[in-house]
C-alpha positions as CSV (number, residue, x, y, z in Angstrom):
1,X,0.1,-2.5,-36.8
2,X,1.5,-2.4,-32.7
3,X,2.2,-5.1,-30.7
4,X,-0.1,-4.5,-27.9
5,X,0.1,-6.1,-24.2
6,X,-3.2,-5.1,-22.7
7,X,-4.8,-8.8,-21.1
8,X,-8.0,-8.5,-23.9
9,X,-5.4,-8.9,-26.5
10,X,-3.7,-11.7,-25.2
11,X,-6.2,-13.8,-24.3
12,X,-7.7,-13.0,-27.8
13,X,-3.8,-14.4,-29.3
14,X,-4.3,-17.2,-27.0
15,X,-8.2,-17.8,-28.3
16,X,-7.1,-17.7,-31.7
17,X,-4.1,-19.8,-31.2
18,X,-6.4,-22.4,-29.3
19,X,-8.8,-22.2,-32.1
20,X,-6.4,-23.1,-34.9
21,X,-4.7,-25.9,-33.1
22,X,-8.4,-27.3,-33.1
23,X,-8.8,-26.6,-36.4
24,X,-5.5,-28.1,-38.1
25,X,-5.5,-30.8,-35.8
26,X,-9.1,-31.6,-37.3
27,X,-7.9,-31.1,-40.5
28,X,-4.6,-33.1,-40.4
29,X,-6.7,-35.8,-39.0
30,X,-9.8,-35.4,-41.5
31,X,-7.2,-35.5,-44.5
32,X,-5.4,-38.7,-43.3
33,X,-9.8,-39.9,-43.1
34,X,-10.3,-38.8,-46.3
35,X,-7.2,-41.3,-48.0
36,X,-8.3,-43.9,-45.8
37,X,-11.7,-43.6,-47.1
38,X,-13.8,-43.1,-44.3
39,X,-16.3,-40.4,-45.9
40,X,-18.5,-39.9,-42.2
41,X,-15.7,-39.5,-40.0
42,X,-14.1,-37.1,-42.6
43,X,-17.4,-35.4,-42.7
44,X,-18.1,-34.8,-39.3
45,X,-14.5,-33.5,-39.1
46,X,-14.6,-31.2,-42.0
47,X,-18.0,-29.7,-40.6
48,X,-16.2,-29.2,-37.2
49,X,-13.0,-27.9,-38.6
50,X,-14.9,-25.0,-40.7
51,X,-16.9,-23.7,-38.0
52,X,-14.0,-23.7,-35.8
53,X,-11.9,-21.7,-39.0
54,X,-14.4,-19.1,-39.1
55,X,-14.4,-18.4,-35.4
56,X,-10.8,-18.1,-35.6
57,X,-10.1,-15.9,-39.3
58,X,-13.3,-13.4,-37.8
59,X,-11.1,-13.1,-34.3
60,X,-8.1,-12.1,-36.6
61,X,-10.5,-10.1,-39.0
62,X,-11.8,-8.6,-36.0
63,X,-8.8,-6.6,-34.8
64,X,-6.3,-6.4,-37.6
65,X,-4.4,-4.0,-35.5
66,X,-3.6,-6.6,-33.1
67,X,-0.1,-8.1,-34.1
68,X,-0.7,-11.1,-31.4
69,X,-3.9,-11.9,-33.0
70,X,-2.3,-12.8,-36.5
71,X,1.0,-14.3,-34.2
72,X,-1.6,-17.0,-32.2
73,X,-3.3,-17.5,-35.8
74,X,0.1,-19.0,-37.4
75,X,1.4,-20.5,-34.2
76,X,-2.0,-22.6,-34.1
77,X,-2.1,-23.2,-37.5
78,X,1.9,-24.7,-37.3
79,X,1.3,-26.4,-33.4
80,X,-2.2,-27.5,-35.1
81,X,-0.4,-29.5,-37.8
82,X,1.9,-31.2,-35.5
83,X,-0.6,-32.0,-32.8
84,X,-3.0,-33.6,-35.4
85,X,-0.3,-35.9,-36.8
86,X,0.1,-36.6,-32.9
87,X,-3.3,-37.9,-32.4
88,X,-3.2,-39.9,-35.8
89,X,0.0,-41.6,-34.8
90,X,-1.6,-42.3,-31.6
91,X,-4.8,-44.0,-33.2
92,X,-3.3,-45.3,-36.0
93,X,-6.1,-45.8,-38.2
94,X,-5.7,-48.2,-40.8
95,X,-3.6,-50.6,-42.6
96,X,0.2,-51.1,-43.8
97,X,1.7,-53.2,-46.2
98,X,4.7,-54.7,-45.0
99,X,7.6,-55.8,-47.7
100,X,10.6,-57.9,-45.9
101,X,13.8,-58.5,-48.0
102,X,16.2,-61.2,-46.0
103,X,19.2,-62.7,-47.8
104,X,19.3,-66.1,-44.9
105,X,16.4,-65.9,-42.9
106,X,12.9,-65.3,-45.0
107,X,11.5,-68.8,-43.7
108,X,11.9,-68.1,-40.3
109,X,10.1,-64.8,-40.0
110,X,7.4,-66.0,-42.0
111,X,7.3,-68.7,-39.9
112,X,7.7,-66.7,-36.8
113,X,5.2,-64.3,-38.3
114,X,2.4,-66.8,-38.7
115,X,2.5,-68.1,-35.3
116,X,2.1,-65.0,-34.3
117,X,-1.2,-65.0,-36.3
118,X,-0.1,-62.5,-39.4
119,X,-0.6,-63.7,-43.1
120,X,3.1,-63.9,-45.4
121,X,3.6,-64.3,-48.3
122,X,6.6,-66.0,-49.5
123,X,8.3,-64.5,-53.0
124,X,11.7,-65.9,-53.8
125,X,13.9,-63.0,-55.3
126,X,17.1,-62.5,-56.9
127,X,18.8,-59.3,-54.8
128,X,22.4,-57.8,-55.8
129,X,24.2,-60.5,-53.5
130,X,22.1,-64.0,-54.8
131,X,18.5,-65.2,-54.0
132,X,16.6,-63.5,-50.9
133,X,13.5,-64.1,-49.9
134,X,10.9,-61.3,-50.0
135,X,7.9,-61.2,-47.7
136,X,4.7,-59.6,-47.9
137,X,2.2,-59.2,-44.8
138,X,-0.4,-56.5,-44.7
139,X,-1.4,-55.5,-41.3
140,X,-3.1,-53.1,-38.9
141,X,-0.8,-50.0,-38.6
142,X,-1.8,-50.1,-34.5
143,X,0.6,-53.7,-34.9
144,X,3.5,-52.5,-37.3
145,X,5.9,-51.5,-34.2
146,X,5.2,-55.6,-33.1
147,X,5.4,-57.0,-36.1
148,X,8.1,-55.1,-37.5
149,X,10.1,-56.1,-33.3
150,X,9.4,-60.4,-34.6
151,X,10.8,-59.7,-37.9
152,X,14.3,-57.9,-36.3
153,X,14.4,-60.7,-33.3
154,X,14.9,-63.4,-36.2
155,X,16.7,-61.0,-38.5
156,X,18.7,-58.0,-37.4
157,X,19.9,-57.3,-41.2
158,X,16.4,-57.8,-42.9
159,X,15.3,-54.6,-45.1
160,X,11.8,-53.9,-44.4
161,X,10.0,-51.5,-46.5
162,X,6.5,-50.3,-45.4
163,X,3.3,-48.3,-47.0
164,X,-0.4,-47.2,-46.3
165,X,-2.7,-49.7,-48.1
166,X,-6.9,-49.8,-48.3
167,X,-7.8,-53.0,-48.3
168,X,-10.5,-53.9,-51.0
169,X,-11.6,-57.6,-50.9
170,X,-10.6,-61.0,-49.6
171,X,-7.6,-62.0,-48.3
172,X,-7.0,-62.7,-44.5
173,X,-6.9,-59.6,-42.0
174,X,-5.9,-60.3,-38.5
175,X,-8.8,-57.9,-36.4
């Protein structure tokens, strides 16, 4: 193997490397479809990212004695990764589930909470220190930056826990 500098084999490093940001971005994002349960989206995603793969791995397979070639193929496969958890952060499809823990101010933030049109639930609970209240509220993940802003305004000190749910059935689900 040489490291060669002609222009064909950079632009064929940069192809590559275009190619497999595509494709891990696609398949970052198709994963985080596939948990979330949305079996089309993750289809037409999977079907994209493989015929986008096999451009990329027969570009590589093509010229094995272009060092480039295999350097654009990791750097795309790494920058893919990261760009794709980009893009999903930037959608944020889905739901969280929100747990609160405040020692002195539980009833507030639900309170504050529900005015601003969220569901809580109230759980009284027995922390280290005495009774807390603990507060559940499932949300969009697009609103977990806002919701999670209400519940510092009222409580600077409240321990707030969060986690990707799918919701099933019933309940209330501010759209």
């Amino acid at each position: 193997m040489e490291l060669t500098f002609t222009t064909t084999a950079w632009l064929s490093a940069v192809l590559i490397f275009c190619l497999r940001v595509g494709d891990m971005s696609l398949d970052t994002l198709r994963t985080l479809f596939v948990i979330r349960g949305h079996k089309a989206v993750a289809w037409v995603m999977g079907f994209a990212q493989s015929l986008i793969f096999v451009l990329a791995i027969t570009s590589v397979f093509r010229d094995l004695g272009n060092v480039l070639n295999m350097l654009g193929y990791g750097g795309g496969f790494a920058t893919g990764c990261v760009v794709g958890m980009l893009i999903e952060g930037k959608i944020a499809v889905g739901h969280k589930h929100l747990r609160v823990v405040s020692p002195r101010r539980g009833a507030a933030i639900a309170q504050k909470l529900r005015d601003a049109g969220y569901a809580v639930t109230e759980i009284p609970a027995r922390g280290k220190d005495g009774m807390v209240s603990m507060l559940t509220c499932d949300v969009l993940r697009k609103n977990t930056s806002l919701v999670e802003r209400i519940i510092r305004e009222v409580d600077p000190e409240a321990f707030i826990t969060e986690e990707d749910v799918r919701p099933t059935w019933r309940g209330f689900w501010r759209a």
